[in-house]
N, C-alpha and C positions, 0 to 999 in steps of 0.2 A: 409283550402286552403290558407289560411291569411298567417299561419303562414309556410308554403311550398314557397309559391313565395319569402317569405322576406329569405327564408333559399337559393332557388334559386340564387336570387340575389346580398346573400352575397360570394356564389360560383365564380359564374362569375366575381364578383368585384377579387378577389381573385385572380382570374387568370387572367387577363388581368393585374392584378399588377404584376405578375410573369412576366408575356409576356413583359412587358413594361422592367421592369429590364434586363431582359435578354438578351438585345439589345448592355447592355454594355460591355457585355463578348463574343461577336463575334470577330472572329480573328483579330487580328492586319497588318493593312497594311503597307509596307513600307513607310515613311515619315511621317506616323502618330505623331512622337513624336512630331514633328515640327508644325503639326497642332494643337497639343494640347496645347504647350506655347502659340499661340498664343490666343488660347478661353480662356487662364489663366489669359492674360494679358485684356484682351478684360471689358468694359466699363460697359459692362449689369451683372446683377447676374446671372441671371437664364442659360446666356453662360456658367459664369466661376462656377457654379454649374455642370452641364451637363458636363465639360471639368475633375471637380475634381474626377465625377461618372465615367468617363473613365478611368483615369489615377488609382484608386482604384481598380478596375473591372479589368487593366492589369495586376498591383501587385500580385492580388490573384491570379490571372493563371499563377506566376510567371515569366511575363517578367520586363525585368529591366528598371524603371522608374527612375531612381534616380537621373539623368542630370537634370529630375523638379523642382531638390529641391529647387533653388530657389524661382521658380515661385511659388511653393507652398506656401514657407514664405509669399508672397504677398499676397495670400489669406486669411490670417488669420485675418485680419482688416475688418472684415462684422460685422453687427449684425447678420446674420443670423445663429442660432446655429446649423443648420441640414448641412451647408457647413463648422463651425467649427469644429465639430466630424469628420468628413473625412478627413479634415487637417490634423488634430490631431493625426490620425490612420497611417497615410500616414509620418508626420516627427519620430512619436516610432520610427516606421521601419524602416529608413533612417536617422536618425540622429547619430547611432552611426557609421557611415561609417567614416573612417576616415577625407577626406576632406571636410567632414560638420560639423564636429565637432565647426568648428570659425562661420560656418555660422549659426548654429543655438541659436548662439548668440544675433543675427539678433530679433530674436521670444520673446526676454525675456521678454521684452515691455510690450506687448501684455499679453504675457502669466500671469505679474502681476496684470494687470488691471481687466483681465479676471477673476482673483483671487479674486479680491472687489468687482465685479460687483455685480448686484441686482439678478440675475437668483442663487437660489441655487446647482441649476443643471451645472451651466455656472461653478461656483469657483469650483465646485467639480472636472467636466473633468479638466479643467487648472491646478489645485495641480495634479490628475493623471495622467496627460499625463509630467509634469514636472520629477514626482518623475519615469515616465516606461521609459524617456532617459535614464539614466543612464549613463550620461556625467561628469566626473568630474568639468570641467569649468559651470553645468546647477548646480550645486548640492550645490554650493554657492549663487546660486540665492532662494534657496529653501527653503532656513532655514526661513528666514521671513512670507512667504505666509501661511508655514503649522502653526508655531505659531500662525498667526490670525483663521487658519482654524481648529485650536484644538479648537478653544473658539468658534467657530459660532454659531449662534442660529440654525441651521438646522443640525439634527440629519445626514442626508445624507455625508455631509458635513464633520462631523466631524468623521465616520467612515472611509471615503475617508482618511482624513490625518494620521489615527492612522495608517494604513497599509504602507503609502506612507513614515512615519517614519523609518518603516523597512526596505523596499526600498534605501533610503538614508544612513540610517547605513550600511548596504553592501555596497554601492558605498565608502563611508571610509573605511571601511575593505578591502578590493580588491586592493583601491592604498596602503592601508601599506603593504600587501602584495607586491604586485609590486615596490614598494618604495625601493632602495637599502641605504636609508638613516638609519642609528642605531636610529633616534631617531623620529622614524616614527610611531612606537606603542605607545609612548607617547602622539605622536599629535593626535592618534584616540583616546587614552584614553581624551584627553583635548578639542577635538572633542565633546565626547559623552557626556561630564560633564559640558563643557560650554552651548549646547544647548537646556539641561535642559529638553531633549524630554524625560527620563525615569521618572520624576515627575510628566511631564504629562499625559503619557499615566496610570499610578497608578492612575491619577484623574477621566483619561476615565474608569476605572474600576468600576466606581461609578456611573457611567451616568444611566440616568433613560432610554433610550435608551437598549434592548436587544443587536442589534446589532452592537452599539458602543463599548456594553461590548465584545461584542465575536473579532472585531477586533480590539481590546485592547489586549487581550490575545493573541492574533495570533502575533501581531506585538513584545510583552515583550518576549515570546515563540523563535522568529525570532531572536531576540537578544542575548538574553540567548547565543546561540549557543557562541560567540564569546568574549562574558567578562561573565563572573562566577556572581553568587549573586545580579543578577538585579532584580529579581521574587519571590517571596516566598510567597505564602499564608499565609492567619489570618484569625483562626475563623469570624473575618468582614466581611472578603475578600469571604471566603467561602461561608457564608447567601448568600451575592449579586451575587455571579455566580451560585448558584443554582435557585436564584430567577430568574434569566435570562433564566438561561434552560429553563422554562416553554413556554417561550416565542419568542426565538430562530428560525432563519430559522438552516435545520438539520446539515448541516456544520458549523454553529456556535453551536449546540449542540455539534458539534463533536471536536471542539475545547475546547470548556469549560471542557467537560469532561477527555480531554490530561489533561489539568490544571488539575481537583481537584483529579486524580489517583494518582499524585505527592505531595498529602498533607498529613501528617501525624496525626492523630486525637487526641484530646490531653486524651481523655478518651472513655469509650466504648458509652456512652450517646451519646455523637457526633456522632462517629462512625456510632453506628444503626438506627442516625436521618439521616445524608446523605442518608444509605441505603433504608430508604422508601420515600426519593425524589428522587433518582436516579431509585429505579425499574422501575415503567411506562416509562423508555423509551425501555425497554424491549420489549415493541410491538409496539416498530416504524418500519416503511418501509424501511429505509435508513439501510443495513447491518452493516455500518461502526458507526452508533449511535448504534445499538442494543451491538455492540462488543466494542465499547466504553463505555456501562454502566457495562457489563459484567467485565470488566477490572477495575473498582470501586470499582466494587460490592465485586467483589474478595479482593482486595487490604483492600477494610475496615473490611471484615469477621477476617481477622485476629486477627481484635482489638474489635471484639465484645463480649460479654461474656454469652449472652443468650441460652442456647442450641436449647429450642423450636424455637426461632427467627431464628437459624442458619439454621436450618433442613429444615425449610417452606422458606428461601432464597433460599438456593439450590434447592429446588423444581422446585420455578422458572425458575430457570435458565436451566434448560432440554430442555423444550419443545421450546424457538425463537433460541435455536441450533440447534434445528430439522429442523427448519424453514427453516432457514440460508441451510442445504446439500439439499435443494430443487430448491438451485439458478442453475446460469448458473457454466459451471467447473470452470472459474477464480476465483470469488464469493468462491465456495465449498473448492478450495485450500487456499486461503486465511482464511478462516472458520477452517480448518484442520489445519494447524499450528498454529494459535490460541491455536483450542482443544488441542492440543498433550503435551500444555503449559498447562493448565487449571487442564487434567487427571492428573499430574504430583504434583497438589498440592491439586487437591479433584477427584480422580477417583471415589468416590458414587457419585456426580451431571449425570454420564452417565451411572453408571454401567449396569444400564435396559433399555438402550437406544443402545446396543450393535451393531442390528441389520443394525441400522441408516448405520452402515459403511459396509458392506458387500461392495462388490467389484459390481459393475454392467456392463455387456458385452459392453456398451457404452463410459464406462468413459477414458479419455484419461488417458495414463500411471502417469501420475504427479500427477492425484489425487489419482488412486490404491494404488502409493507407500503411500503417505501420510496415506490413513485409515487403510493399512497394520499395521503404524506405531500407528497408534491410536488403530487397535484393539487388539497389543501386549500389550500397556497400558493398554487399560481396563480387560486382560484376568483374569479370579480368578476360584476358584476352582467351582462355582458352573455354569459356562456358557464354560469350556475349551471342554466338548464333543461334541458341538454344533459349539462353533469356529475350533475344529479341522478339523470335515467335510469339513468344509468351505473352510479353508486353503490348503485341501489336492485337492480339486478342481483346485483350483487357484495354484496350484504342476502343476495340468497336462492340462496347458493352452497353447494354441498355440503360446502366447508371453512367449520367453524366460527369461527374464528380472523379469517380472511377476512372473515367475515360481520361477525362485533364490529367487526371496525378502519372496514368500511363506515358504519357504521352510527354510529360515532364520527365520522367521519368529517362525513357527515349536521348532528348536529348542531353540531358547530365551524363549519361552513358557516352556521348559522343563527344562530350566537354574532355572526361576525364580519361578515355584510352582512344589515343590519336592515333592509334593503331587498328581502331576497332571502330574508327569515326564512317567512313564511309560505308559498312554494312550500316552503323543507325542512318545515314542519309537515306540509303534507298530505303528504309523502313519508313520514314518521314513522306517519302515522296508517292508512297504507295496511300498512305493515310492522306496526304493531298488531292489525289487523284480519288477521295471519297466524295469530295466534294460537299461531306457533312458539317454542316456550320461550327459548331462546337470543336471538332476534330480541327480543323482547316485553321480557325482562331487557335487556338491554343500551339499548331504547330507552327505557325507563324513567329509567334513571341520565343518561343525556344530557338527555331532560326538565329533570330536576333544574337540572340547569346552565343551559339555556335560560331556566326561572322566573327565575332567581335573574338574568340577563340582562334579561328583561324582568318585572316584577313585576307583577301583575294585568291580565296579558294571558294569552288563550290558557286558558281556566279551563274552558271549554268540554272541554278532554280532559279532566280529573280524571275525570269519571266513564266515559268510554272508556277513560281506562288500568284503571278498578276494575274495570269488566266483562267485562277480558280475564281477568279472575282467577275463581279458587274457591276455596273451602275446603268442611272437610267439615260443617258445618251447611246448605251450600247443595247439593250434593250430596247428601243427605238429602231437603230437600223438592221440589228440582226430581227427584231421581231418577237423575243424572248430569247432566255439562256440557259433551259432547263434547270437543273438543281444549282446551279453555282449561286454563290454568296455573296448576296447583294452588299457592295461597299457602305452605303450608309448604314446598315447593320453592325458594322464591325465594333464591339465592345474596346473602350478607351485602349485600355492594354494594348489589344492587337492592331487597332488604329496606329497609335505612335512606333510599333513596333515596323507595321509593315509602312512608316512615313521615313522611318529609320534608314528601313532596307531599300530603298527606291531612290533616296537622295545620294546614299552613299553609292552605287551599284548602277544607277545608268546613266547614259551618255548626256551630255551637255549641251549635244546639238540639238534646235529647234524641233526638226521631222522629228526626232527620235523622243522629244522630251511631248 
């Protein structure tokens, strides 16, 4: 009973906190704003607390607050940190509007002291909220704060500035960009190399800190993009971000492992030492860590030399892809294109996992086409009579779209095992004998491609593809031609396709032509 009433009464607390919030997202009345500078300017805290919860609470329902900016600046001189965050939230948002830009100059003050202060949490929002302006005129106040806030003693702190360093470097990139001065690329390069922030975030790659390391990488990563050869992994380098993996919230797994897929191993020892600290993240919950080890994993097999060791990797790596086509359909096409990279450089990690991709009457078309794509990859001789059933389903589905990629599908199967050619013909030739327009088109044009695969073979369809056709002198004398597909119907494609097949494939004499 104890412990019901205590669960009670953390319910109710719970909602009357709702209740009490929600007070400040009731409509807005005419002359409101006017009321609200004045609770802004007003003497007591807990007013111009109550006035900052409104003016917040309008923003988000998108009405335009931004005439308070000043008043809001005024706000920012409290101790109290729960009305400095709402500030803080409230100038991101409005300070890059063009005529605040001089006035948020106003904040710098503040914003640097707030920087020294004793709360580790206090200098951390103040370098964040400086570096998420993104004002040119803030972004010279900036350079000093994060320097002291690389070196701090709180690990918070100093993940806060490594990010906010990338922040910064884009705010210079963007004016050289904009800059129509020739010698504007220069100043970002003397920019970046005066500031000295690329040495130190190498430093923070050593921080005993996991998540200092992961926003370390994310920030040199952020950089990279814009001057070449800032990054580059060292066996050192490598030990310490692996070490960190262990310990990693999963978005900073997921960063580290972007890093070490980009490192080249300088022998196979390496190699297959990565590879048994990277497996275990194989069965994390995060999609994006599991396909992020995957993507290592791969990348170092290359340079591994072990055969047994290789064999019992790819083992692995089967079943948290099965996993993965269990998600939601974004998840699944994301997952698919992936695979469709993966089959391309070891089709054995799925070949007995074929069935994973069958097509299922729920899935949106985006993911069909994908596993269509995936299960052309994995086709081989000893699973094609089992995919072709499959395929020839997915021939006679009520999506059109479906049906063509099928049906392509089909004959790329019969392009690529010449062994396995003549089961796709009689599947073709069954779907010709549908006599369904779309069906009959589309297997035509794959035809084509097949001849031209196998050259005077298969000659025997020529005139089964001709007599799924009509036109209107045959219609005339036969009278009609029930479902067959009227020749001037035939979409461009299949037109040229089956003019292809007809020139090249029958006979020369007159009777016969």
């Amino acid at each position: 009973m104890c412990i019901r009433d205590r669960y009670q009464r953390r319910v109710r607390g719970l909602e009357s906190a709702a209740m009490s919030d929600g007070k400040y997202f009731a409509s807005t009345k005419k002359g409101e704003v006017a009321e609200y500078r004045s609770e802004l300017r007003d003497n007591k805290l807990e007013v111009r607390r109550e006035a900052v919860k409104k003016v917040i609470a309008a923003m988000t329902v998108g009405l335009d607050v931004e005439m308070l900016f000043p008043d809001m600046i005024l706000c920012m001189n409290t101790p109290d940190i729960e009305l400095k965050k709402l500030v803080y939230l409230y100038i991101i948002n409005y300070a890059r509007v063009k005529r605040n830009r001089d006035t948020v100059l106003l904040a710098v003050n503040t914003f640097v002291q707030d920087s020294q202060g004793a709360n580790p949490l206090l200098r951390a929002l103040a370098v964040r909220t400086m570096g998420s302006i993104r004002v040119e005129k803030i972004s010279e106040y900036l350079i000093e704060p994060i320097k002291k806030a690389i070196r701090d003693e709180d690990p918070y702190v100093r993940k806060t500035a490594a990010l906010c360093i990338a922040k910064l470097v884009d705010v210079w990139y963007l004016t050289m960009l904009q800059s129509k001065d020739e010698a504007a690329a220069s100043d970002f390069d003397d920019k970046l190399e005066g500031s000295d922030f690329i040495s130190a975030l190498h430093e923070l790659i050593e921080d005993s800190t996991p998540m200092v390391v992961a926003n370390a990488v994310a920030a040199l990563t952020e950089i990279q993009q814009y001057t070449t050869g800032l990054f580059s992994l060292t066996p050192s380098t490598l030990h310490k971000l692996l070490k960190a993996l262990d310990e990693c919230t999963e978005w900073g797994q997921v960063l580290i492992l972007d890093a070490v897929a980009q490192y080249k191993p300088e022998n196979y020892q390496e190699a297959e030492g990565t590879i048994d600290r990277v497996v275990p993240r194989l069965s994390h919950n995060n999609a994006a860590v599991v396909m992020g080890a995957i993507r290592v994993i791969l990348q170092f097999l290359s340079h591994a030399r072990d055969k047994d060791f290789i064999k019992q990797v790819c083992r692995k790596l089967a079943p948290p892809i099965v996993t993965l086509m269990s998600g939601p359909p974004e998840v699944q096409y994301v997952t698919l294109r992936n695979i469709s990279i993966i089959v391309q450089r070891r089709p054995k990690i799925l070949e007995n996992q074929f069935r994973v991709f069958f097509c299922k009457y729920n899935d949106p078309p985006y993911v069909k086409t994908e596993k269509l794509e995936v299960l052309f990859k994995l086709a081989n001789i000893r699973n094609i009579e089992e995919l072709l059933n499959e395929l020839k389903e997915y021939a006679l589905e009520v999506d059109v779209d479906v049906a063509r990629q099928a049906v392509k599908v089909i004959g790329r199967c019969a392009i690529k095992l010449e062994q396995g050619a003549q089961q796709c013909i009689d599947v073709l030739v069954e779907l010709i004998q549908t006599e369904i327009k779309h069906i009959v088109q589309e297997t035509i044009v794959v035809m084509k491609d097949i001849y031209r695969r196998y050259p005077n073979q298969y000659e025997e369809l020529v005139k089964l593809m001709h007599d799924a056709f009509t036109n209107d002198e045959d219609e005339e004398d036969e009278g009609g031609s029930g479902n067959k597909v009227d020749l001037c119907d035939l979409e461009p494609e299949a037109k040229a396709a089956m003019i292809w097949i007809c020139l090249l494939y029958t006979s020369p004499s007159p009777r016969d032509s």
